[in-house]
C-alpha positions in Angstrom: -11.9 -51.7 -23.9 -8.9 -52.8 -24.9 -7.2 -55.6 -23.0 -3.7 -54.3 -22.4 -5.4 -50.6 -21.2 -7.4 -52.4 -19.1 -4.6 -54.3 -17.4 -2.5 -50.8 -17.3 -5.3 -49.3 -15.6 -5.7 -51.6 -13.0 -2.4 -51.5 -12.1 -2.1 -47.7 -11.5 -6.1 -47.6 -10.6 -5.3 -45.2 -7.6 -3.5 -43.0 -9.8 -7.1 -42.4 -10.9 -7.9 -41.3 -7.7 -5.1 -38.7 -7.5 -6.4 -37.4 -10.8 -9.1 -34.5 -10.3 -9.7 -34.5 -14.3 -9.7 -38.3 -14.7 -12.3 -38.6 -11.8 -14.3 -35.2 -13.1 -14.7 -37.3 -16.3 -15.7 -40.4 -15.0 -18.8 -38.7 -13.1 -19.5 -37.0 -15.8 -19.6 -40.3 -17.7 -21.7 -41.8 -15.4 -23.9 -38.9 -15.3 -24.8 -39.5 -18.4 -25.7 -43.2 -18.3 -28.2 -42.5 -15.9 -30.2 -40.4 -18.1 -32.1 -37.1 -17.6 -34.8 -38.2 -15.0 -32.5 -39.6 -12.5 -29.5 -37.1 -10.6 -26.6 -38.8 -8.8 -26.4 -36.7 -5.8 -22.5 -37.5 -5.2 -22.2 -35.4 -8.7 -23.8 -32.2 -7.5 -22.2 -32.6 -3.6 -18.6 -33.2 -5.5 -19.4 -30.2 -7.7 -20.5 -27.9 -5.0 -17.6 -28.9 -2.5 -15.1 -28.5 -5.8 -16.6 -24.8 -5.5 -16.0 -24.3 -2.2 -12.4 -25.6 -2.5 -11.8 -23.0 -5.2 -12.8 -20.1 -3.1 -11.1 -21.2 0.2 -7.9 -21.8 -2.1 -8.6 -18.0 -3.8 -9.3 -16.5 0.1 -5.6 -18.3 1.4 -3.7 -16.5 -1.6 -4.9 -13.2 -0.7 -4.1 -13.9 2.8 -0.8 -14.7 2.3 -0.4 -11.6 -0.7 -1.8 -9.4 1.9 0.7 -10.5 5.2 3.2 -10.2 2.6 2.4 -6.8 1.4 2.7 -5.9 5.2 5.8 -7.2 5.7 7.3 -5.5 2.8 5.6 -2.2 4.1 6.8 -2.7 7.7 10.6 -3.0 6.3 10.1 -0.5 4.0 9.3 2.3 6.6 11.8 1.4 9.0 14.3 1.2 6.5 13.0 4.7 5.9 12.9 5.8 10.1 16.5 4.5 10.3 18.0 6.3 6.8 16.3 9.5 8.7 17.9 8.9 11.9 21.4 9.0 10.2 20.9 12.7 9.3 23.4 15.1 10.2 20.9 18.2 9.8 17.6 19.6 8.6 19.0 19.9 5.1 20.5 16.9 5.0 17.1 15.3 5.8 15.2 17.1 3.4 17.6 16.4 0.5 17.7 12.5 1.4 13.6 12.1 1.1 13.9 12.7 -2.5 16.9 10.1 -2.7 17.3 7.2 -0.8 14.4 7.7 1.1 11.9 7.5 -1.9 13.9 4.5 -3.3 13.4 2.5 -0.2 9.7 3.0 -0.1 9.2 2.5 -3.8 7.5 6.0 -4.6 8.4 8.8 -7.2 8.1 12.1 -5.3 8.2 12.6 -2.0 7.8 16.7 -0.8 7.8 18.5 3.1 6.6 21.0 3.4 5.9 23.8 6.6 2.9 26.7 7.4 4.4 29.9 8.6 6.4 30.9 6.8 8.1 33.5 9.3 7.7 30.9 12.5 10.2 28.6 10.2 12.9 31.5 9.7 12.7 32.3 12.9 13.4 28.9 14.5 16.4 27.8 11.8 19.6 27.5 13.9 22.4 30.7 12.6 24.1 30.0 9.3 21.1 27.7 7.9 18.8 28.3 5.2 15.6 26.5 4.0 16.7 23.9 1.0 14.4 24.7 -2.3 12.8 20.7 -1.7 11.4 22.3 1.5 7.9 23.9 0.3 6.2 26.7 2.8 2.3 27.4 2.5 0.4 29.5 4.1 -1.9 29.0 7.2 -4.3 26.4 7.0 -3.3 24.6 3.6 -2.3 21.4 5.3 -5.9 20.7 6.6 -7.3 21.9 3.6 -5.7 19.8 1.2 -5.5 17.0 3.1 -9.4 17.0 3.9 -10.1 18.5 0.1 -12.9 21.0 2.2 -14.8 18.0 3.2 -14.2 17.0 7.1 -13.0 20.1 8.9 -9.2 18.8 8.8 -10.2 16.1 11.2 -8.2 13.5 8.9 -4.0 13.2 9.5 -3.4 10.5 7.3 -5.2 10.1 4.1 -4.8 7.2 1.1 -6.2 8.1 -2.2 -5.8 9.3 -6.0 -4.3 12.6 -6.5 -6.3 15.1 -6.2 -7.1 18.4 -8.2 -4.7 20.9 -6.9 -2.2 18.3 -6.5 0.5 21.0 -8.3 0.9 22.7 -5.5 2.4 20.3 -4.0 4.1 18.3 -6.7 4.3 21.1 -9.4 5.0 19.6 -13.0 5.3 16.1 -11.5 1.6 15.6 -10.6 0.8 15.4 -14.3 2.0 11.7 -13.9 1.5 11.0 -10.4 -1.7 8.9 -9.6 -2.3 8.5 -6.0 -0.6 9.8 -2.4 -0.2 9.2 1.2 -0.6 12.5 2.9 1.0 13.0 6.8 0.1 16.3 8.9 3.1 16.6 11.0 2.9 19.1 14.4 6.4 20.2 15.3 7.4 21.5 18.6 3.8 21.8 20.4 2.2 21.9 17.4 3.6 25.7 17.0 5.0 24.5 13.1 2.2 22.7 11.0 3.5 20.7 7.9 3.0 18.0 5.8 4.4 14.6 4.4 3.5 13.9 0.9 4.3 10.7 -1.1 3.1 10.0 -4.1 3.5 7.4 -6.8 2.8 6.8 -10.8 0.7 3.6 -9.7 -3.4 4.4 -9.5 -3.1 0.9 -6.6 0.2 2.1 -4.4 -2.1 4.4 -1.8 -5.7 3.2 -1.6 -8.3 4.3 1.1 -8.7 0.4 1.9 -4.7 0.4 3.3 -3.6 1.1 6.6 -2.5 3.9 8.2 -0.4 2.5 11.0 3.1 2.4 8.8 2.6 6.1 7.8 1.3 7.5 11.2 5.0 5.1 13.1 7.0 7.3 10.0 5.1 10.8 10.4 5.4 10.6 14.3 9.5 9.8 14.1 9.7 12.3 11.2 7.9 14.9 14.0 10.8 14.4 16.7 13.5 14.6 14.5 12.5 17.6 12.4 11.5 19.3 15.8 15.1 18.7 16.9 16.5 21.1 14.1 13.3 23.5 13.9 13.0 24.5 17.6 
């Protein structure tokens, strides 16, 4: 070895120690001057606890993605429960979903809609009329789309892709619409069933591994204040 690299290296020789490559190389090196019969056991305990390393340092990151995915979600619907609040009437609150309300919580459609269709008429306060976002269907459709025939309807809140049939609820959109968060609301003593659709053009934004808790605090505000107007 050269002289002068020598001296260099002796004066910086816990640098070497701060280097993970540098000392990688150097067992590796000596690894190799032992020869195939003989196996340094600090080697394979460095390699395996470099392994373990890696995966605590993979686990932390999605630990920290995943709190901050909540957080986001959590300001996201009260952002949402608040813009709702501000509402002057049932129209009003219909209208804003499809606004400001889907811009908060990052979706691209976002539909209500009611069973009973003559129950609805006949609870709207004198002078108003149901706004054209505002979707009616008849008995039984929330439970049946929400379950897809496959639990009874015992589901409130369900995560998942799109479904087929999904045009019923989005008509022409659900061409391009990838996955939902589906709410069965009960308004007023469960006399008025409906439902709270959002869906989005990304496959990952409503998975069955999420949590419900966000949608079911939003669906059970949106119940009150819809119930306000409706009854």
């Amino acid at each position: 070895m050269d002289n002068k690299l020598r001296e260099e290296i002796l004066m910086q020789a816990h640098e070497i120690l701060n280097d993970e490559i540098l000392l990688r190389a150097l067992i590796e090196a000596s690894d190799k001057n032992l020869g195939n019969k003989i196996v340094d056991l600090r080697s394979v305990a460095l390699q395996k606890m470099d392994g373990e390393l890696k995966k605590l340092k993979r686990s932390n990151q999605q630990v920290i993605a995943t709190a901050y995915e909540n957080l986001v979600g959590m300001k996201q619907v009260h952002q949402a429960v608040l813009k709702s609040l501000e509402q002057n009437n049932f129209n009003e609150f219909v209208k804003n979903l499809n606004t400001e309300v889907c811009e908060i919580l990052k979706v691209d459609c976002i539909r209500l809609g009611f069973e009973t269709h003559s129950l609805l008429e006949n609870n709207l306060k004198p002078g108003e009329k149901l706004v054209k976002l505002q979707d009616v269907f008849p008995a039984n459709f929330v439970d049946t789309y929400i379950s897809q025939g496959k639990n009874n309807g015992k589901d409130d809140i369900v995560l998942r892709p799109t479904p087929k049939g999904s045009e019923q609820l989005y008509g022409k959109l659900s061409k391009n619409l990838k996955s939902e968060g589906c709410i069965k609301l009960r308004i007023g003593s469960e006399n008025i069933i409906g439902i709270l659709a959002l869906a989005s053009k990304e496959k990952e934004k409503f998975t069955a591994k999420q949590g419900i808790e966000l949608l079911k605090f939003m669906g059970s505000v949106f119940e009150l204040r819809i119930s306000h107007w409706l009854n």
